[in-house]
C-alpha positions, -999 to 999 in steps of 0.1 A, spaced: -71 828 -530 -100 832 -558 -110 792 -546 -111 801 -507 -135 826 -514 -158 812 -538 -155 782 -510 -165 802 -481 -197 822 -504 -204 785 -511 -209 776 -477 -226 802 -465 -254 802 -493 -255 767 -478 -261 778 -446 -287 806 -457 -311 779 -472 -304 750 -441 -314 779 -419 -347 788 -440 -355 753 -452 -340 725 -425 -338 701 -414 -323 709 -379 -293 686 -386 -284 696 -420 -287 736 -409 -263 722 -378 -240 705 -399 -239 737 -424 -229 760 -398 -199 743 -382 -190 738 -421 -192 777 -425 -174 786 -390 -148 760 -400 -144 743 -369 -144 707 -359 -159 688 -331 -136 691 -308 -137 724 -311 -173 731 -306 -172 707 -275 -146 734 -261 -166 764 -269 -197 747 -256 -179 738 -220 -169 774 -216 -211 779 -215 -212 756 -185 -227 732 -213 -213 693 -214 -221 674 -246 -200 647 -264 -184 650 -299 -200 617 -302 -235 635 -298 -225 664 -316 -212 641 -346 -247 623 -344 -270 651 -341 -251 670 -374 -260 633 -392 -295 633 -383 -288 599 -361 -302 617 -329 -319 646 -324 -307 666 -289 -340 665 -263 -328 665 -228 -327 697 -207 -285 698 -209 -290 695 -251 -315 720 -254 -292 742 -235 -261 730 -262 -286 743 -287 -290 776 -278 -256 781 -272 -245 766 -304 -265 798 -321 -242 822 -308 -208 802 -307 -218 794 -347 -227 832 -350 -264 825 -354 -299 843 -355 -319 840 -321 -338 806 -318 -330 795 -358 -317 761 -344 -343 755 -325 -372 767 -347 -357 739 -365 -361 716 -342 -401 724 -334 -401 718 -369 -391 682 -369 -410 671 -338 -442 684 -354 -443 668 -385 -469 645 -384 -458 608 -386 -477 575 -370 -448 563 -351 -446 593 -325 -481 601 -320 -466 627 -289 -496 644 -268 -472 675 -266 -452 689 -299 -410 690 -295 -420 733 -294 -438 729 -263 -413 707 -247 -384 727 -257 -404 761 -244 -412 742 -210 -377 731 -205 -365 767 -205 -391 780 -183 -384 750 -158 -348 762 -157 -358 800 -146 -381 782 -123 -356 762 -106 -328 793 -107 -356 817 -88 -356 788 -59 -318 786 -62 -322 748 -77 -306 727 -98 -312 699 -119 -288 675 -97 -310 680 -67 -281 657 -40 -307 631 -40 -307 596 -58 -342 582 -61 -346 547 -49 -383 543 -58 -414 568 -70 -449 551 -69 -471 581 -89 -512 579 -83 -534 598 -115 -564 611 -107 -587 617 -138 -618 633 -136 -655 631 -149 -646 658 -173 -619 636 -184 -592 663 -168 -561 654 -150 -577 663 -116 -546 655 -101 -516 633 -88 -504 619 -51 -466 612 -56 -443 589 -29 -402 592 -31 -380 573 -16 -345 588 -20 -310 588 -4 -288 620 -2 -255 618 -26 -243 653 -8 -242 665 26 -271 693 39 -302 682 15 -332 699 28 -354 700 1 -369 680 -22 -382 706 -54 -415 683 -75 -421 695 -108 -454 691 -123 -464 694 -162 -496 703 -166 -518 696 -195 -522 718 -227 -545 745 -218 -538 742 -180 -536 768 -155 -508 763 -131 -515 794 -111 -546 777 -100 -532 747 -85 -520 735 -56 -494 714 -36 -502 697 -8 -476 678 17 -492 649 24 -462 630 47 -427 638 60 -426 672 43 -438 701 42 -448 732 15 -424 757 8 -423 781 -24 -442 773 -53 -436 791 -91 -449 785 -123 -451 794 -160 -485 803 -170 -478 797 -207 -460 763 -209 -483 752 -180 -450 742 -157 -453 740 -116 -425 740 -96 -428 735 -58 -406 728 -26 -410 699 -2 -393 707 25 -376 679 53 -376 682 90 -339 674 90 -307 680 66 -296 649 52 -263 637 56 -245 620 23 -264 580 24 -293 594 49 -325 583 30 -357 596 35 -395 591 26 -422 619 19 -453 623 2 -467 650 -16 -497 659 -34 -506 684 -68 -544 695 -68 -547 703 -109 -579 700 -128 -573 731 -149 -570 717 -184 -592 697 -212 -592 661 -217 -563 642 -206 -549 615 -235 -518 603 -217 -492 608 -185 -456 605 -190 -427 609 -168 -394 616 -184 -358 606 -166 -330 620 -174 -311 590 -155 -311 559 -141 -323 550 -107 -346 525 -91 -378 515 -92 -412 535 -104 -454 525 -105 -475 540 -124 -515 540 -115 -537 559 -131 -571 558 -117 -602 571 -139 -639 583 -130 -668 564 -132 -684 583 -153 -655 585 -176 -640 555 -185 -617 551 -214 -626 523 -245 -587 513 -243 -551 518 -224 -514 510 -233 -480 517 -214 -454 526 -237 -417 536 -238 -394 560 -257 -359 565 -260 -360 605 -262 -385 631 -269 -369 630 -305 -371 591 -315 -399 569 -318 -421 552 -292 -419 512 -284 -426 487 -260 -465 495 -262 -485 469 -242 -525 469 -236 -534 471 -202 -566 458 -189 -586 481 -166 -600 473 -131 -637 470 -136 -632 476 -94 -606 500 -90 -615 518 -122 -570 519 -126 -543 507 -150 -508 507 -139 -476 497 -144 -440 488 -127 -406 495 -139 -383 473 -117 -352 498 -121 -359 526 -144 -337 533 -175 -329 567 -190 -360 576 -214 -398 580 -214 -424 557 -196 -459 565 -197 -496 552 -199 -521 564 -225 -555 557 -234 -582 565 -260 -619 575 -253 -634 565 -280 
């Protein structure tokens, strides 16, 4: 009996100074230690928050393989600090932790805090227009245009969809727009530029996160596709250094152009890719700007799951 509890005072002292010190996945695989409960277990608890991850995941993000980034992980985080009987946001102080640590082969515009903050305000966002993350639609192709300015701001972005309903009654579309660090959401504006029109727009002043409704003449029946085009008017923010778009899953194809002022051209641009917020960046590739068009872009014939982006340097 004497073993058991110098054991358990063992384990928790361990779980005291993964908390304090880190990292994210020795604090994570401390806790399940202390509570005693395997994988399969903590898959179960999780699925009774509504939250689906795999003890495959679980097993990786405890070694420090992966590190959990997508909206459904970050929401496996937070409830893994109450089914592991932890303090409030301890897990994922953690993780800001890790993401900011400087290090040459993520070189991310935004820190792992700031994403982790804006995921959770896109969630209330989407729940105060009675939205989900599975919208019904499948995208079939996404051609974004980026507009930067003579102050070197994001001035703004035209976006064309073509989708195809996977539900019966689809009569929204809801465009999410991540502002800039420094941005002012509540100063921007949507415009429905074809097959659509405006509904309710929200944002999150803080994290700099616009959410808006594009509304369809029609409701879409399950395989009804349909085109629209919208437009977000931003401009509210400092220097712009890079645009990414993440997705959370497959689907078909997506261009990227971003066109820059005449009066502020950048000395260099690359594309790049990344697996998740969490691992490194790859696949960088120098693109050659239009002395014309003043625009870089580039094509992804079917998009994977991941990060695709174009970023550039001014001097």
């Amino acid at each position: 009996m004497r073993h058991g509890i110098q054991h358990a005072d063992i384990a928790t002292a361990e779980l005291e100074t993964a908390l304090r010190d880190g990292p994210f996945h020795v604090a994570l695989r401390a806790a399940i230690a202390a509570r005693g409960l395997p994988l399969q277990r903590v898959q179960h608890h999780l699925s009774r928050y509504g939250v689906k991850v795999g003890v495959t995941s679980l097993s990786y993000w405890q070694q420090g393989a992966r590190r959990p980034q997508r909206p459904e992980s970050l929401r496996a985080v937070r409830a893994l600090e109450e089914i592991l009987q932890l303090p409030d946001e301890s897990l994922v102080r953690l993780l800001a932790q890790a993401e900011e640590r400087p290090g040459p082969a993520h070189p991310a515009a935004r820190s792992y805090r700031s994403r982790v903050e804006a995921s959770g305000a896109l969630e209330k966002l989407l729940a105060e227009l009675g939205a989900s993350l599975d919208s019904g639609l499948h995208m079939l192709g996404r051609h974004e245009r980026v507009r930067i300015g003579s102050r070197r701001e994001l001035s703004g972005r035209d976006s064309q969809h073509i989708v195809r309903a996977h539900k019966d009654g689809i009569d929204r579309y809801v465009a999410v727009h991540h502002g800039d660090p420094g941005c002012a959401p509540e100063h921007m504006t949507v415009h429905a530029l074809e097959n659509c029109r405006t509904g309710r727009v929200r944002w999150h002043h803080d994290t700099g996160v616009l959410v808006a409704e594009l509304l369809f003449d029609t409701r879409l029946r399950i395989g009804d596709t349909c085109l629209f085009r919208y437009g977000v008017e931003d401009g509210t923010a400092g220097a712009s250094r890079e645009y990414v778009r993440d997705f959370g899953s497959p689907g078909g194809q997506y261009a990227l152009e971003v066109q820059f002022a005449e009066d502020a051209l950048p000395v260099r641009c690359h594309r790049f890719t990344q697996h998740s917020v969490a691992a490194p960046r790859s696949g960088r590739q120098g693109l050659t700007l239009s002395e014309r068009h003043r625009s870089v872009h580039m094509v992804e014939p079917r998009v994977r799951s991941g990060i695709v982006g174009i970023g550039w340097d001014w001097e």
